[in-house]
C-alpha atoms as one frame of an Amber mdcrd trajectory, in Angstrom:
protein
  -1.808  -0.258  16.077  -3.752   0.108  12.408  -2.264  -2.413   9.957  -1.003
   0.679   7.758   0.758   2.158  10.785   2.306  -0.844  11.151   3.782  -1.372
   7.733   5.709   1.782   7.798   6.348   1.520  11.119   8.403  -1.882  10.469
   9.854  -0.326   7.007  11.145   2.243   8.907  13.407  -0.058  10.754  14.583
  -1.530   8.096  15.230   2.327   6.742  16.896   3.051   9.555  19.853  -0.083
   8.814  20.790   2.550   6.043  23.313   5.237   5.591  21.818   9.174   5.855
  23.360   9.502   2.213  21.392   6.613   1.031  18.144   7.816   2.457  18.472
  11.517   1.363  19.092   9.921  -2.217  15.256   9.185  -1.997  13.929  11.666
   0.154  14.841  14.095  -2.518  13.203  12.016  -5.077  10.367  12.180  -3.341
  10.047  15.646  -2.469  10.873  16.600  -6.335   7.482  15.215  -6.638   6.064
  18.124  -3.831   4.059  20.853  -5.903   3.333  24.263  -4.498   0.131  23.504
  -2.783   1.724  20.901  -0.652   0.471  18.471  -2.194   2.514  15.430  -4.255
   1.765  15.121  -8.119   1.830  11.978  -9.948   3.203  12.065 -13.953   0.477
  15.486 -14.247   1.084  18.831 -13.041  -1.415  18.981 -10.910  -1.328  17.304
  -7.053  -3.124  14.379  -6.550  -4.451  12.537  -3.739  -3.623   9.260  -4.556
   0.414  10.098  -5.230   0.539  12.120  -2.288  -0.448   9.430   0.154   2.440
   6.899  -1.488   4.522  10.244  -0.997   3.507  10.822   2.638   4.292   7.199
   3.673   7.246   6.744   1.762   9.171  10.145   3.939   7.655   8.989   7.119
   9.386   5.423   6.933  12.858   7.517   5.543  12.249  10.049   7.907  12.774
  12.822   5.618  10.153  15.199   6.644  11.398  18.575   6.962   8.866  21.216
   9.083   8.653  22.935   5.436   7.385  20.475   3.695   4.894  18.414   6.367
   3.355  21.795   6.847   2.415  22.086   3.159   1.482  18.933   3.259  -0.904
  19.087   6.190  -2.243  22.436   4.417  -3.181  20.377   1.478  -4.453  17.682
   3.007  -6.947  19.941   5.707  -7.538  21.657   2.663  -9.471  18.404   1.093
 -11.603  18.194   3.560 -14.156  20.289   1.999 -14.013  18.748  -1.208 -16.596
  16.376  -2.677 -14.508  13.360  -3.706 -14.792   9.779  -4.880 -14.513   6.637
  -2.760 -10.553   6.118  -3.933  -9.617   9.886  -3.032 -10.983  10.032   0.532
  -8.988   6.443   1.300  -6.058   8.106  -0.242  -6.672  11.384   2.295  -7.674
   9.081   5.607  -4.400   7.259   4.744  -1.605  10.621   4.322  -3.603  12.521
   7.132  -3.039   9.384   9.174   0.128   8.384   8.534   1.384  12.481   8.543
   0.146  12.763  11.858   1.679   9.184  13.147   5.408  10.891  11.440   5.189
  14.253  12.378   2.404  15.191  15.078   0.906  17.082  12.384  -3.327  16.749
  12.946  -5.193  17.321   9.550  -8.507  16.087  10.758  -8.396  18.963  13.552
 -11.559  20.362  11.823 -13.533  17.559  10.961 -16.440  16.810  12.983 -18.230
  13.738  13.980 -20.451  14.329  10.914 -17.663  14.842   8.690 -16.736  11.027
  10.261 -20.232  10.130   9.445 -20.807  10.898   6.048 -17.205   9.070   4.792
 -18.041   5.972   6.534 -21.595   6.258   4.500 -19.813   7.002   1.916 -17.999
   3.539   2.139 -20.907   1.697   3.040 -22.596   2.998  -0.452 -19.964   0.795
  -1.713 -21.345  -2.407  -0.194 -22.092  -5.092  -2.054 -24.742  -8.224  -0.910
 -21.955 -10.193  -0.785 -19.989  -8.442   1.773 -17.727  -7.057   0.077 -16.682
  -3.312  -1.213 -16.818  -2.266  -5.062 -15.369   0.658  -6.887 -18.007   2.547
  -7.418 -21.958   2.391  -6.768 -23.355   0.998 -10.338 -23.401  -1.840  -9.343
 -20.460  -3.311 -10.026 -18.610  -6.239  -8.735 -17.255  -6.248  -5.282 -13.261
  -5.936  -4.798 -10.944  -7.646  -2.923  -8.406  -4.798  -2.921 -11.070  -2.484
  -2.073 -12.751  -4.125   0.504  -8.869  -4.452   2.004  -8.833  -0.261   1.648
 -11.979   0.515   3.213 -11.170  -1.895   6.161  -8.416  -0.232   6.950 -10.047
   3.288   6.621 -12.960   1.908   9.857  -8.968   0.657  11.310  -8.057   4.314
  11.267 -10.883   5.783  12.388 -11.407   3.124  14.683 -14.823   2.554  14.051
 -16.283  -1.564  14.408 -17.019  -2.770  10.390 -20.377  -3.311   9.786 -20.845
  -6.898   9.380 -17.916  -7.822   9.560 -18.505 -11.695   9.489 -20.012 -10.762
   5.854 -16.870  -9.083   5.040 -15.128 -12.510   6.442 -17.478 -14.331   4.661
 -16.220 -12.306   1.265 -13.062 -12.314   1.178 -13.264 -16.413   1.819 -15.374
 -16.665  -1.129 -12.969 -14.874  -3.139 -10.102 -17.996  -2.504  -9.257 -19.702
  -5.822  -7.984 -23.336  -6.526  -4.077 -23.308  -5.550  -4.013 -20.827  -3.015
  -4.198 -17.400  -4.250  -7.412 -14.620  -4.709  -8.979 -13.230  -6.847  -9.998
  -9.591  -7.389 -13.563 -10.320  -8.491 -15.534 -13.056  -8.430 -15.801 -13.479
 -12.754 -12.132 -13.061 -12.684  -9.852 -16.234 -14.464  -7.002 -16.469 -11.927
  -5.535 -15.384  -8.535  -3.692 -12.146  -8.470  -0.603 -11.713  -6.407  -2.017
  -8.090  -5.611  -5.398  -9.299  -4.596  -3.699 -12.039  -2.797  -1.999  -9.625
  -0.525  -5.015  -7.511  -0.071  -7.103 -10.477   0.849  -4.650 -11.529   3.688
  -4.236  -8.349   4.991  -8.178  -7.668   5.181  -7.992 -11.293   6.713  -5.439
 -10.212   9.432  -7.915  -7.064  10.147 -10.842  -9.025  10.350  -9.393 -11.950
  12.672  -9.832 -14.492  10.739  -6.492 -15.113   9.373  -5.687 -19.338   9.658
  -2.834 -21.733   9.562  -3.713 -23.742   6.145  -4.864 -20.135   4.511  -1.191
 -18.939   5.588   0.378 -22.189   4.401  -1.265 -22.453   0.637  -1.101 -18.665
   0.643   2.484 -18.866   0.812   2.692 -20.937  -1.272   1.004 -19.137  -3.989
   3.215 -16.447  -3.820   6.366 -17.839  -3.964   5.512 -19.951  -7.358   4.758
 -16.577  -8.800   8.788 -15.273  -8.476  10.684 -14.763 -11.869  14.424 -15.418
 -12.414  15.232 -11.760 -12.277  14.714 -11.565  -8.511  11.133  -9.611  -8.492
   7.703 -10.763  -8.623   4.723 -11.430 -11.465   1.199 -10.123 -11.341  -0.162
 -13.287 -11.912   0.680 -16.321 -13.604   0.328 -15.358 -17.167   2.456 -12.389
 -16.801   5.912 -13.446 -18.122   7.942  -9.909 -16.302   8.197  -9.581 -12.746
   7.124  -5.637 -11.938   7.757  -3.697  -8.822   4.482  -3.161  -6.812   4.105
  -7.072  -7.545   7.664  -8.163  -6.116   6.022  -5.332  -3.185   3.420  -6.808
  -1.785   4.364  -9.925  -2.625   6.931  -9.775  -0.479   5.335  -7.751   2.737
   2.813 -10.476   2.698   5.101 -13.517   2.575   7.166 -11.612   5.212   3.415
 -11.573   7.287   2.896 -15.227   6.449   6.356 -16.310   8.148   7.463 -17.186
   4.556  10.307 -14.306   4.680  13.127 -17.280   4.808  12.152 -18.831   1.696
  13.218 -15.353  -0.322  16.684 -15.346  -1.781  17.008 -11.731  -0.318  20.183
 -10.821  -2.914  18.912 -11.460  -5.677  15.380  -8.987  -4.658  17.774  -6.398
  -3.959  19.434  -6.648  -7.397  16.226  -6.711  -9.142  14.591  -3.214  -7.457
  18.472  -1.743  -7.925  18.105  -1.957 -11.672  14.917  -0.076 -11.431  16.575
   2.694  -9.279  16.853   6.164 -11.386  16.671   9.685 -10.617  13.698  11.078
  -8.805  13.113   7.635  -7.959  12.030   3.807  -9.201  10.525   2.722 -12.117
   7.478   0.229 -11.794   8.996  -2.318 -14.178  12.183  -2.568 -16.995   9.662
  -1.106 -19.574   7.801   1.934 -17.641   8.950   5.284 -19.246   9.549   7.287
 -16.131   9.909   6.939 -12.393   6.615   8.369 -10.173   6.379   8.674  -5.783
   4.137   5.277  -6.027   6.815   2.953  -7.071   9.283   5.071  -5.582   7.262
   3.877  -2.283   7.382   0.416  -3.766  11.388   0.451  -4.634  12.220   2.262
  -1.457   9.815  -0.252   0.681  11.067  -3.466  -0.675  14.752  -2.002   0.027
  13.777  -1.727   3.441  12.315  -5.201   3.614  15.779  -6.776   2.344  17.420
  -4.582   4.782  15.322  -5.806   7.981  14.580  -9.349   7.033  16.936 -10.245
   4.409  20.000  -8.146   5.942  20.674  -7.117   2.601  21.279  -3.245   3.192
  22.431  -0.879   0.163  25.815  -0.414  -1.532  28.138   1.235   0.471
């Protein structure tokens, strides 16, 4: 099964562990975020690509799709198809068309021929750097960790080999800095707990995921929790924020490292972020959005399934 299948597939268990009234609390959030095109909007008016995909895997591992709202969101999704769009959007509809279909048995590619295929994956492979890696964009810049990780997992879907793949391998390696973490480019000063978890999961896609790259991995991560119960960005980042403590956490969980959490006190810490329409990304962000609402309601379900921490009752 695709690695992103997979991660909602085992956040829906934990999901699952809960109370309806506790997952309609944030299937509502999440469908406040639904505009009338079907598509999910981020803090703009207008839908987005990006926010809907958080939004489309956040219902599918709550289960909240109703047939209302998956078709709108399979018309807006088809509906893209035709669009010219950047690198980041057609990740963003490869993963919701993916992962709508996986929920709901709803097929947005239905019209998209082989050619349509074709031109996305040379799309990506504009992207491709010397190195092996993926970048942003195509002016020249610097190849990615986290977007290498993305456009692996959009050959994963499509299931299409990567081209190259040992140089992809060879990337990602490269990319390892002194004490266990990643970076996200090469010129960057220190390991990332983001990059960190994008590295390992492009390293689990790839096959070439080892034992003492698991161990100081692990490692890396857990020096990076803060005393509130979440996770930092990186080192120099004194406040834990939630799409750190995130993927943090999913990865250690991947690692085996899922026993050295204190379980209690990550529940407490993505609780105080809880407000209506969702989760805030850290203490200071201004308003809640469908991303960290994915993050919040993800990292619930992780304490639920590996930490048997479920919600208030």
């Amino acid at each position: 099964m695709p690695y992103l299948l997979q991660l909602v597939g085992r956040l829906s268990e934990g999901a699952a562990r809960w109370p309806m009234s506790q997952r309609r609390e944030w299937i509502e959030a999440t469908l406040h975020f639904q505009t009338p095109s079907g598509g999910f909007r981020g803090r703009a008016e207008e839908a987005d690509l990006y926010y809907t995909a958080f939004a489309v895997r956040t219902l599918s591992l709550l289960d909240g799709w109703t047939d209302d709202s998956a078709d709108a969101a399979r018309s807006y999704l088809a509906g893209q198809l035709v669009q010219r769009r950047s690198v980041i959007d057609l990740v963003s509809l490869l993963f919701a068309g993916y992962t709508l279909e996986a929920a709901t048995g709803r097929d947005v590619f239905a019209s998209a021929s082989d050619e349509w295929v074709d031109r996305l994956l040379a799309e990506l492979e504009r992207h491709r750097g010397d190195d092996g890696g993926y970048a942003r964009t195509t002016r020249g810049a610097a190849s990615s960790t986290y977007q290498t990780f993305l456009n692996l997992l959009c050959y994963q879907l499509l299931d299409r080999p990567v081209p190259r793949a040992e140089r992809a391998v060879g990337f990602i390696l490269s990319q390892r800095a002194d004490g266990g973490g990643f970076l996200e480019i090469r010129a960057a000063k220190r390991a990332g707990t983001n990059p960190t978890a994008a590295a390992i999961g492009a390293l689990e896609i790839l096959g070439a995921l080892d034992e003492p790259i698991r161990r100081e991995t692990a490692a890396f991560l857990l020096e990076l929790r803060d005393e509130s119960g979440g996770f930092r960005a990186n080192t120099r980042i004194p406040l834990a924020d939630l799409l750190s403590t995130f993927t943090a956490l999913w990865t250690l969980d991947r690692l085996g490292a899922a026993g050295e959490i204190d379980w209690a006190e990550v529940e407490h810490f993505v609780r105080l972020l809880a407000v209506p329409h969702g989760f805030l990304g850290a203490v200071l962000d201004p308003e809640p959005d469908v991303e960290y609402t994915f993050y919040g309601v993800g990292t619930l379900a992780l304490c639920a399934l590996v930490g048997e921490a479920g919600p208030d009752q």
